[in-house]
C-alpha positions in Angstrom: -13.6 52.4 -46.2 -14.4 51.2 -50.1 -12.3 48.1 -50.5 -11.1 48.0 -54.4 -13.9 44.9 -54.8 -16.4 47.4 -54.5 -15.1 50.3 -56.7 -17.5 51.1 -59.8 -14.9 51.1 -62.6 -15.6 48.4 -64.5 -18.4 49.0 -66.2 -16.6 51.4 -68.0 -13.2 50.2 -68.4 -13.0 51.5 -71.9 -13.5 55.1 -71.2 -10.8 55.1 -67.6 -8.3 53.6 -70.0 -8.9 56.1 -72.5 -9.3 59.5 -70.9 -7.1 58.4 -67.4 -3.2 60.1 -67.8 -0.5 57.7 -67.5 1.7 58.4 -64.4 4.5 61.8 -65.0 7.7 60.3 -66.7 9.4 61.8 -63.8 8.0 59.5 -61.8 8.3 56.1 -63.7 12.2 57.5 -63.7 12.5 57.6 -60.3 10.4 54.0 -59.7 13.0 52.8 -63.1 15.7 53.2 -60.8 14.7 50.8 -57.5 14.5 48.3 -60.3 13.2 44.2 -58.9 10.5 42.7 -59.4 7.3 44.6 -59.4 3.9 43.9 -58.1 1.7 46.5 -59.4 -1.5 46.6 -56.9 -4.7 48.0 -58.0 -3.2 48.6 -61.5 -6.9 49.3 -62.8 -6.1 49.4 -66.7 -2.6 49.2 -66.4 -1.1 52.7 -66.7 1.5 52.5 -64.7 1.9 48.6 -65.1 2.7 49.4 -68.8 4.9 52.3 -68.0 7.1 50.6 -65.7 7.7 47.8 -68.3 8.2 49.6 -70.9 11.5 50.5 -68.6 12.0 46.9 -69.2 10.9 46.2 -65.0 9.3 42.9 -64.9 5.7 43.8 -63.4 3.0 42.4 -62.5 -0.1 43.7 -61.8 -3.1 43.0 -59.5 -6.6 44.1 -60.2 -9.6 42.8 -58.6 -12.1 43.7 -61.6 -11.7 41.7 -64.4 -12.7 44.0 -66.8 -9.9 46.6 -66.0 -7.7 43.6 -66.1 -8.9 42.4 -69.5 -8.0 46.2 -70.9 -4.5 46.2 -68.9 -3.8 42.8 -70.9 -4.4 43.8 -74.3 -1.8 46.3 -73.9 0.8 43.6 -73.6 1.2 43.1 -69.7 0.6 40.4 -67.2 -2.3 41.0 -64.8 -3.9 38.4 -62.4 -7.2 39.3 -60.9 -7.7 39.4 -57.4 -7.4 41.2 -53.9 -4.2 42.4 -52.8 -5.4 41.5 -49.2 -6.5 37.8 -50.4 -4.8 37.2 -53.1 -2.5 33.7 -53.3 0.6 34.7 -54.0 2.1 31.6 -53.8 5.8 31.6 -53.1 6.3 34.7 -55.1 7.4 37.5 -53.6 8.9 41.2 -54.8 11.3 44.1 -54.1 8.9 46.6 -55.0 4.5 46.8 -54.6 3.6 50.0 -56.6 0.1 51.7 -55.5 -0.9 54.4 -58.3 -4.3 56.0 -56.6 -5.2 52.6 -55.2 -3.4 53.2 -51.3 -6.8 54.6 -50.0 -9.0 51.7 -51.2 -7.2 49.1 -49.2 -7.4 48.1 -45.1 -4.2 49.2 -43.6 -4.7 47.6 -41.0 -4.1 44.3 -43.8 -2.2 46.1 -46.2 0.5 46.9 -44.3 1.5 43.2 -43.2 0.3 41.7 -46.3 2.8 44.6 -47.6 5.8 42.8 -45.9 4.6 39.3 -46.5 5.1 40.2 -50.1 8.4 42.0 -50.1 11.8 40.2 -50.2 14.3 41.9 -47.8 14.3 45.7 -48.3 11.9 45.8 -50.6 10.0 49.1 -50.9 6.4 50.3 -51.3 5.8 53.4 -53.5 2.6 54.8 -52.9 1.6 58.1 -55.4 -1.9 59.9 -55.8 -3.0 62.3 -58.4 -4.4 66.0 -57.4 -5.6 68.2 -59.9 -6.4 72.0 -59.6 -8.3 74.8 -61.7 -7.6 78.3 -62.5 -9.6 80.8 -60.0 -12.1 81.1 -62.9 -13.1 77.9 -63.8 -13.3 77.3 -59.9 -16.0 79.7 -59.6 -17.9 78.3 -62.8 -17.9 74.7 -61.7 -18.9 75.6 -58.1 -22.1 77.1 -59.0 -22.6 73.9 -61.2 -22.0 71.2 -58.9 -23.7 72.9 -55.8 -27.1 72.8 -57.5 -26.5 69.3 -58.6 -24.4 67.0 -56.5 -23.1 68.9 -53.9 -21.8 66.2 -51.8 -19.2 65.6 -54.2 -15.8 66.3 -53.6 -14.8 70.3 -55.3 -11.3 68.3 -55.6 -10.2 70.7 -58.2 -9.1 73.6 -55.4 -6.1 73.8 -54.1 -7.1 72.7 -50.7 -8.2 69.3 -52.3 -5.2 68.5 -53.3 -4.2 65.6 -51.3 -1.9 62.7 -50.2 -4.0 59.9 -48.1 -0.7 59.4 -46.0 0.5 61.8 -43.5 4.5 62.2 -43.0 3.7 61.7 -39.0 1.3 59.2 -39.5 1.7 56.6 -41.9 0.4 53.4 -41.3 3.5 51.6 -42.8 5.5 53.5 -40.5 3.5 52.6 -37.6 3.9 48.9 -38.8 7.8 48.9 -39.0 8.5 50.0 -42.4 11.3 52.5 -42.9 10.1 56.1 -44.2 12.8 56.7 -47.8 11.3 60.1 -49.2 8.2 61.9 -50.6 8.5 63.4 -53.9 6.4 66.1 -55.9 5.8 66.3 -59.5 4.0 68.7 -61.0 2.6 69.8 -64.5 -0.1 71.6 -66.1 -1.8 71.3 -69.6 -5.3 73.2 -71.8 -8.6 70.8 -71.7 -10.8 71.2 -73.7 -14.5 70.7 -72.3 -14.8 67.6 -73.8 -11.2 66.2 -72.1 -12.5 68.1 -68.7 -15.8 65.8 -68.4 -14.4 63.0 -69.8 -12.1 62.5 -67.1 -14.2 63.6 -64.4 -17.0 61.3 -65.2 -14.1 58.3 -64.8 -13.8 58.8 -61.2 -15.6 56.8 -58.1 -17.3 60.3 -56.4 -19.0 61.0 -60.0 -19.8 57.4 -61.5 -21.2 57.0 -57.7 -24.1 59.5 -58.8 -25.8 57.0 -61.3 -28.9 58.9 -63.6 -27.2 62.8 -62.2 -24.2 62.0 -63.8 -24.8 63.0 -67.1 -27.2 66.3 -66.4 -23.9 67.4 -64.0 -21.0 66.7 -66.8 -23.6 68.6 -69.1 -23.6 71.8 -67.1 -20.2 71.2 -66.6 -19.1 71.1 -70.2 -21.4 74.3 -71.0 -20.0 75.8 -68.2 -16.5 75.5 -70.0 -17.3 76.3 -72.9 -18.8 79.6 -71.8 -14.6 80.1 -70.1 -13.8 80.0 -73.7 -13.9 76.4 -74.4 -10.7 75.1 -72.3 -9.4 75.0 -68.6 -5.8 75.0 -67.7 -5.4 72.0 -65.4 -2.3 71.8 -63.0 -1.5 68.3 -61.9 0.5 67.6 -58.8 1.5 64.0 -58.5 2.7 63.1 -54.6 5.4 59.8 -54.4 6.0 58.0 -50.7 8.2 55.7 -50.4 9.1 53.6 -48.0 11.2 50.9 -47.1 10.8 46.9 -45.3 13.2 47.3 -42.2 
């Protein structure tokens, strides 16, 4: 398992801030709601972190790179650098530890009583992973792309690739003696251009993992479309669990 000391994002903070969506409004609604005291965990460059206080939540996030920190701070929020598994909390503790995308990158075999060491009473965990899937079209283009050139990597824009690292019967905070609330799906779907398509493709761990093929891949990639006409209609499904400290 990659623990989130070891992920590659920093190096290009910048660009993940920049091209990286900020989590549906549907969602921040729904996480608006529980209200607390938030500990944001993994907040990378802050998306969410910023979201939820901009509901006026008092967040906090938790980001063990501190260049991602550095860009979550200059949009106005209060990051602290360091590993949710070692991380000294002091006394502090929270009704609600938020995990946008970051769930898979942590030991649950730590996270989950680290998880209720951090929790006051009845505080909740919401966990929620992005998924994003082409039309049948630009499938088939990008397939022939990335098979030549880095065909270990993930095809995660097919429908079978969408995912949610937690299964309903087998969730680890479950197991550990939190209470299952819900899952909740949100879903959109929006025109990128080529440029928007590689931009955010070359922001995530699989792809910034293939160092010097990187760019040669997201330049096929980008020809391949802009020979679909320029643009690919992107669907976005967006997966919430949430569960409760018994």
């Amino acid at each position: 398992m990659i623990g989130m000391g070891d992920l590659p994002f920093g190096p290009i903070a910048a660009e993940y801030d920049r091209h990286r969506p900020a989590p549906p409004e549907g969602l921040i609604d729904d996480l608006e709601r529980l209200g607390g005291e938030v500990l944001d965990v993994g907040c990378g460059t802050g998306k969410a972190t910023v979201a939820l206080a901009e509901r006026g939540l008092t967040v906090l996030g938790l980001e063990p790179d501190e260049r991602m920190a550095a860009v979550a701070r200059g949009h106005g929020v209060e990051v602290e650098v360091g590993a949710f598994e070692t991380w000294d909390a002091g006394d502090r503790r929270f009704d609600l530890l938020t995990f946008a995308d970051s769930w898979h990158f942590v030991d649950p075999a730590v996270a989950v009583p680290r998880a209720a060491e951090l929790l006051r009473p009845g505080g909740k965990v919401a966990r929620f992973w992005n998924s994003y899937v082409l039309e049948p079209e630009a499938i088939d283009a990008l397939d022939r792309v990335y098979r030549r050139l880095a065909p270990e990597n993930p095809q995660t824009w097919r429908q079978a690739a969408a995912w949610t690292p937690v299964r309903p019967d087998d969730d680890p905070l479950v197991r550990g003696g939190f209470m299952p609330l819900r899952t909740r799906t949100y879903r959109s779907s929006a025109l990128r251009t080529a440029d928007e398509w590689v931009a955010i493709a070359a922001t995530t761990s699989g792809h910034l993992r293939l160092g010097d093929r990187l760019a040669p891949l997201m330049s096929e990639a980008h020809a391949a479309i802009e020979a679909l006409g320029g643009a690919v209609r992107v669907h976005r499904t967006t997966v919430l669990v949430l569960a409760r400290l018994s």
